[in-house]
C-alpha positions in Angstrom: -153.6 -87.5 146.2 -150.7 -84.4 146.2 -149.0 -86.8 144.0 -151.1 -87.5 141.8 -152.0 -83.2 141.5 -148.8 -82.5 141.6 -147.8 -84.6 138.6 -150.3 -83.5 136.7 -149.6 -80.1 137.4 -146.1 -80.9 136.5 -147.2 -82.5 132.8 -149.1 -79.9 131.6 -145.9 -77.2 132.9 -144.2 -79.1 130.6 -146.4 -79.1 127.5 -146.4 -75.1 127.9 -142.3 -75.4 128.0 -141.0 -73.1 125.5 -137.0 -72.9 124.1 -135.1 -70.0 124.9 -134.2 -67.7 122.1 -130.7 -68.2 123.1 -130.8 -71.6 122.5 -132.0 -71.2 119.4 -130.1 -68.1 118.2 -127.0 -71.2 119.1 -128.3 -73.5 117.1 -128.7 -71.0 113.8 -125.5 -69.9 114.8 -123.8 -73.7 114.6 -125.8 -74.1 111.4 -124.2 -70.9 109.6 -120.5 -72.4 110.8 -121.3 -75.5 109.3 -122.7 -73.7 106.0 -119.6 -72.1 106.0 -117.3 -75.1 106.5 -119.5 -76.7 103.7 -118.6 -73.8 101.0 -115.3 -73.9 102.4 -115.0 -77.7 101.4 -116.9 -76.5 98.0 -114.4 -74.3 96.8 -111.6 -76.6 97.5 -113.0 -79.4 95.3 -113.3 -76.6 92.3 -109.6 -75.8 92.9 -109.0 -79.4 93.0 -111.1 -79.9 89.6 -109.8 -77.0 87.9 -106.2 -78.5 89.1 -107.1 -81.8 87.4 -108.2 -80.1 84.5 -104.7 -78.6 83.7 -103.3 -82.1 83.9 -105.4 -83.5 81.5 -104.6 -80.8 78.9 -101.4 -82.5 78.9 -102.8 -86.3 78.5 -102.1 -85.8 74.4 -101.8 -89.5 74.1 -105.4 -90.5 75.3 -107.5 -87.8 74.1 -110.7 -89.2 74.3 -110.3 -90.7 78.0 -109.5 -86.8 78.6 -112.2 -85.3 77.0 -114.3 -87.8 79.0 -112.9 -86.9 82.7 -113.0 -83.3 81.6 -116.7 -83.9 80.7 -117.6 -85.3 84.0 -115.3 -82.5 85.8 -117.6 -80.1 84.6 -120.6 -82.2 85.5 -119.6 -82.3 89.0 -118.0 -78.4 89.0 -122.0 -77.4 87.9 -123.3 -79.7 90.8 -120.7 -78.3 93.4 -122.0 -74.6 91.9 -125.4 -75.4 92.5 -124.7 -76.6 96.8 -123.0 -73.0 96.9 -126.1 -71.4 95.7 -128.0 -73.4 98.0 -126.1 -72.6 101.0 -125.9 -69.3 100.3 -130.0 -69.2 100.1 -129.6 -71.2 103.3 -127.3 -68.8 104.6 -129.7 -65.6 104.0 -132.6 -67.6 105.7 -130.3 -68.1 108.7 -129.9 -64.8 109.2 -133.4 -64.1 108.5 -134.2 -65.9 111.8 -131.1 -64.4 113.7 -132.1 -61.1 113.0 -135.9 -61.7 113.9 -134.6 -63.1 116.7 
């Protein structure tokens, strides 16, 4: 019969479990270094697409096929500016919570 209390005392000690802050305040923390390794890896693929797009000024012979890549270059340039301002709201929400704590 102890058993059986004593397991049920130990079930509902574990349903009232609650995470440490610092366990927490860890993970946010790991979440803002990978936001930031994220917008690091952003702004290199603009470098890399404003790279490319100084190489295909100089594609004279196949205008069209340039003015095609530089077209989707700025497609994906716009979608790569949109994940930074995503992060960055991410970002300020993350620190929203660190700060409250």
């Amino acid at each position: 019969m102890a058993d059986r209390n004593t397991q049920e005392a130990l079930a509902g000690a574990l349903d009232n479990v609650i995470a440490l802050p610092l366990r927490q305040t860890s993970l946010v923390a790991s979440t803002m270094r990978d936001c930031d390794s994220l917008r690091q890896g952003i702004v290199t693929m603009q470098q890399c697409l404003r790279a490319l797009g100084d190489l295909f000024r100089n594609l004279d012979d196949r205008p069209v096929e340039a003015e095609r890549l530089r077209a989707h270059m700025a497609e994906l340039n716009e979608l790569l500016s949109l994940r930074l301002d995503q992060l960055s709201l991410t970002e300020r929400l993350l620190q929203e919570m660190l700060r409250r704590g």
